[in-house]
N, C-alpha and C positions, 0 to 999 in steps of 0.2 A: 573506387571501392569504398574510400572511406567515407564518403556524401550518402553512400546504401548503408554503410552499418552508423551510421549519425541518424537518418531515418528509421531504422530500423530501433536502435536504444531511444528515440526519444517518443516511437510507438508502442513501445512493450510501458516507459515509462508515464505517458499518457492514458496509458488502459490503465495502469495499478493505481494512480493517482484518482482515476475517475471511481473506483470498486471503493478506495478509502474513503470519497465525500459522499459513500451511500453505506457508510459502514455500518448505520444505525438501521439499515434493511437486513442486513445480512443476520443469518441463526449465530449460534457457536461454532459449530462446524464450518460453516463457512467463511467465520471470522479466523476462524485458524487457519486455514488454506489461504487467507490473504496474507497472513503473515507469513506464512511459510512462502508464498510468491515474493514477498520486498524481500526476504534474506536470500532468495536464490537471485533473482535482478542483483541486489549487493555483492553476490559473491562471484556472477559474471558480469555484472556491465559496471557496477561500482558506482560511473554516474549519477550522483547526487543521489543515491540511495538513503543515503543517512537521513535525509530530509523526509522522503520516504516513510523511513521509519518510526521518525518524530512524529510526523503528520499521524500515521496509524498509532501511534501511544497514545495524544493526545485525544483520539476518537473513541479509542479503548475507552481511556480512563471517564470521559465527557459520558459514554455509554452509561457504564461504571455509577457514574453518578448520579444519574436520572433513574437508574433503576432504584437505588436507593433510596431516593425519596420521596417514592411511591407508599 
């Protein structure tokens, strides 16, 4: 059982990793629904979530900043 939930966390954490390197596609809204995905992953599978998080900050902020200096 735990080779299926090792499969399984590092499927959910392959889907949110892949949504974050196209974060720069996504609206508002469904940039908030991404992040509200990494803190629920964090709060059940915990699994390197932080990183996660990181990875989504830094895409935020990079966002962030090209908007600007338009």
């Amino acid at each position: 059982m735990k080779d299926v939930n090792a499969g399984v966390d590092f499927s959910i954490f392959s889907g949110i990793s892949n949504l974050i390197n196209n974060a720069n596609t996504l609206d508002e809204d469904e940039l908030a629904y991404l992040e509200q995905m990494v803190y629920h992953y964090i709060n059940n599978y915990g699994t390197q979530g932080e990183c996660l998080l990181e990875t989504l900050n830094i895409m935020k902020e990079n966002r962030d900043n090209d908007k600007s200096s338009l």
